[in-house]
N, C-alpha and C positions, 0 to 999 in steps of 0.2 A: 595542474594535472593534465599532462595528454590522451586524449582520448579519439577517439576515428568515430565511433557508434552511439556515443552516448553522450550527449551537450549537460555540463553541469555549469551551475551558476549560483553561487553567492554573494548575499545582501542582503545587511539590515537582520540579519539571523534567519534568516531563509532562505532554503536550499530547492533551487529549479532543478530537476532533471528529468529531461527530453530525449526519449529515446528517437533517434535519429538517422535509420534507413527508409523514409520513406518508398521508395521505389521496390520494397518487396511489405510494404505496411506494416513497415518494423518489426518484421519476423528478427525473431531473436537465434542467432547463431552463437556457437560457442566462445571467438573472442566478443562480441556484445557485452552477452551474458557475464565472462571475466572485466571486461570493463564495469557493468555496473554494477558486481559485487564489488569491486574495488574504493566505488563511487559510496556505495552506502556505508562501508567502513568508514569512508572518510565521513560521512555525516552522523555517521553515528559515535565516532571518536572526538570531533569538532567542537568543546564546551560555548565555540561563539554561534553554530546552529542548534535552532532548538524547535524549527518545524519545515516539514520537505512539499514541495508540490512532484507529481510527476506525471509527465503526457508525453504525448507522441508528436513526432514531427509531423506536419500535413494535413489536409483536413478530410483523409479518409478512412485511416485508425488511427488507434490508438496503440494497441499491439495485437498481431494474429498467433503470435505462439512459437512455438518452436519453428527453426526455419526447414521445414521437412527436405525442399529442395537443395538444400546445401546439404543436411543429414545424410540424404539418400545420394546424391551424386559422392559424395568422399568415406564414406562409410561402405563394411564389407557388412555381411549377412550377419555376421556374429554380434560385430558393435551395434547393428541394428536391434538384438535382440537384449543390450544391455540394458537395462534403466541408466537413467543423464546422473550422470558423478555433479552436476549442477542443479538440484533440485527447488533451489530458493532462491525466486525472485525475488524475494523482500525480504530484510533481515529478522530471522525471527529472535534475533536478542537485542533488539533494538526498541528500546521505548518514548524513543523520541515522535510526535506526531508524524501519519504520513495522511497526504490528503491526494486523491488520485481523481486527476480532471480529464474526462474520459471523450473522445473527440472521435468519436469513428465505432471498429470494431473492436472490440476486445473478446477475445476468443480465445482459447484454448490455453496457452502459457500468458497467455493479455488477461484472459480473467484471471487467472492463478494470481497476477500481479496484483490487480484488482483487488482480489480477499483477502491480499498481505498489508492493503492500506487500512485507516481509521474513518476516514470519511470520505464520500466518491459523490463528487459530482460529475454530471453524464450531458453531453449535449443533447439535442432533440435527434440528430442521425444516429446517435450512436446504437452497437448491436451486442448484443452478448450473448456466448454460446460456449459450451463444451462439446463440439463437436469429434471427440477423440474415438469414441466408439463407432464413427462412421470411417476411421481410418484405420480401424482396430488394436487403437495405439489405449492408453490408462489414464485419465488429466491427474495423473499423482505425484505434481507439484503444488498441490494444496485444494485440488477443483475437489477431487471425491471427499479429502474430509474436512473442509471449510465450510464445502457450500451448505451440508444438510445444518449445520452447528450458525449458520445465517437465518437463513429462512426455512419456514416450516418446509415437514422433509417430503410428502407430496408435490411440492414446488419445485423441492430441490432435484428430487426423481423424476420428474417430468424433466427439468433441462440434462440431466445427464444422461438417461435410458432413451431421449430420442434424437440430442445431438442438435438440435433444432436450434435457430436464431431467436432470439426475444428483444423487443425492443425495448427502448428506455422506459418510455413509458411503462409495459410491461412491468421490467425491471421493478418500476420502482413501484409499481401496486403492490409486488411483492416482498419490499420493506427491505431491499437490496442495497438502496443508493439514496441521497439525502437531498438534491436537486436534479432537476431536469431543468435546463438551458437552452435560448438560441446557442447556437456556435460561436456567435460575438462575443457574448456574456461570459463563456466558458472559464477562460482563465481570470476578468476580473472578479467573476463569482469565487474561484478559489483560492486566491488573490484575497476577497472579505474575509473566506472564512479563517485563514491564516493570519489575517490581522486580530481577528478578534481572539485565537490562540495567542499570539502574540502578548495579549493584554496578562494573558494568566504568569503565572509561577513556573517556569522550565519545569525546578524541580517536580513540583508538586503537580504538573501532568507526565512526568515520566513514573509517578508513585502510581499515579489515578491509572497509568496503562499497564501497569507491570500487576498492579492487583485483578486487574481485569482479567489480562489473559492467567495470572494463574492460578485461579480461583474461575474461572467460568463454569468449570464441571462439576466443583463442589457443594455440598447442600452450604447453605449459609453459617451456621453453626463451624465447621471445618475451615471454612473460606476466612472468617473473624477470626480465629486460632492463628490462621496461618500470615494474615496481616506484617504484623512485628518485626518477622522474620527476612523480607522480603529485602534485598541491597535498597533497592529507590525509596523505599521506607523509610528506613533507616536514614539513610543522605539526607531525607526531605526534614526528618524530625530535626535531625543537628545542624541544622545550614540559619544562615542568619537568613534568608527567605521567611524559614517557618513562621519566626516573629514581627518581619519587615511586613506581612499582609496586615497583620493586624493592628500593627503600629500605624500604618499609612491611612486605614480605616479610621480610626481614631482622630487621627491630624485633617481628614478630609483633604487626600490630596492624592495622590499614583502611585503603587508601590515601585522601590527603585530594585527590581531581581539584581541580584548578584549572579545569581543562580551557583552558588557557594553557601 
C-alpha cells in the first residue's frame, strides 16, 4: 500500500500504524485522514491481522486534530462552515482490537482517535484535551459522545466546557487509559499488550467487542436477548476456534486459532 501520511506495517498479525507528519504534530488533513481510512479497511478486511497498534511519529504528539491551518488556508467561508464529510477516525465497524499508544498530545481529532481505540496506553508527556470550544469549532468526531459514555460525566464536562490540557496522569485517575509509561516503555508496553491479545481467539475477541459496543446502553436483560443475533456471534459459535479452546485445554498444550 502507498501511502505519504500514514506508515502501515504488518507482522506476525499485527498491524502498526503511525501517523506520520510530524512537523505539524500530525495534524490530520484530508488526504491523511483518506489514507487512513483506507489503512483500517485494509486491517479490518485482512483475516491474517487480528490486533492494530497506532501512534504517532515523533516524540511530541501523538495527534493534534484537525489540521486547522491547512482548513483555513484552502477553504472558503462556507466549506468552513460545513461539518468534515470525514468524521471517523477509527472504524466504527470494526471489531478487531485497537490499542492506541499515546506519545505527545492528543487533542481534539487525536483524542477522537483515542476514544475510537480499546486500550490506550499514554506516555508520562503525554496531554489530552478537547480543546474545540476555544476555537468555536464542535469535537464531533466522537469527543462530545464518547467522552461522557467513558468516564463519569463531571469529568467529562470539565474537559469539554473548558478546553483545557490534562495530563496522563490526570487522565488516568480518571479511568480514561490503562497505562502511563516512560516514553521508552511506550511501544514495548503496547507491544505486551498485543502479544497477550495475540494469545486469545481472533474470533472470539471480535465477539467479546461487537457485544460490547452493542449492547453498552442496554439494561442487561435486552443486552442477553440481543447476544445470538450479532454477525461475530454467530462466526464465533461455528468456527472450529469455538471447540479448538477447549480441546487444547483439555490436551494441556496452546490452542492453534484458525480463526475460521
Amino acid at each position: 500500500m502507498n501511502t505519504e501520511f500514514i506508515l502501515y506495517d504488518k507482522k506476525d498479525h499485527l498491524a502498526t500504524i503511525t501517523l506520520n507528519r510530524p512537523d505539524v504534530l500530525n495534524a490530520l488533513h484530508p488526504p491523511a485522514v483518506a489514507e487512513l481510512n483506507m489503512i483500517w479497511a485494509d486491517f479490518r478486511d485482512d483475516p491474517d491481522l487480528w490486533v492494530s497498534i497506532i501512534t504517532g511519529a515523533g516524540k511530541r504528539a501523538f495527534c493534534v486534530g484537525d489540521d486547522l491551518k491547512y482548513r483555513a488556508s484552502l477553504a472558503d467561508e462556507e466549506t468552513l462552515r460545513k461539518s468534515e464529510s470525514y468524521p471517523n477516525y477509527t472504524p466504527i465497524n470494526c471489531y478487531k482490537p485497537i490499542i492506541a499508544a499515546v506519545n505527545g498530545y492528543a487533542v481534539g481529532g487525536g483524542l477522537e482517535v483515542v476514544l475510537g481505540c480499546d486500550i490506550i496506553i499514554a506516555s508520562e508527556h503525554a496531554k489530552f484535551g478537547l480543546p474545540e470550544a476555544r476555537r468555536g469549532l464542535l469535537a464531533d468526531a466522537g469527543g462530545v459522545i464518547q467522552l461522557p459514555r467513558r468516564i463519569p460525566y463531571h469529568l467529562a464536562m470539565g474537559m469539554i466546557l473548558t478546553g483545557r490540557m490534562f495530563s496522563a496522569d490526570e487522565v488516568y485517575q480518571f479511568g480514561l487509559i490503562n497505562e502511563v509509561v516512560s516514553a521508552e516503555e511506550l511501544l514495548p508496553t503496547a507491544i505486551r499488550w498485543s502479544q497477550d491479545i495475540l494469545e486469545c481467539s481472533p474470533l472470539a475477541l471480535q465477539a467479546a467487542k461487537q457485544v460490547v459496543r452493542k449492547t453498552v446502553g442496554l439494561q442487561p436483560e435486552a443486552a442477553t436477548d440481543l447476544i445470538e443475533s450479532l454477525s461475530c456471534v454467530r462466526e464465533l459459535r461455528n468456527s472450529d476456534d469455538y471447540t479448538e479452546g477447549p480441546q487444547a485445554f483439555a490436551e494441556k498444550r496452546k490452542p492453534r486459532w484458525k480463526n475460521a
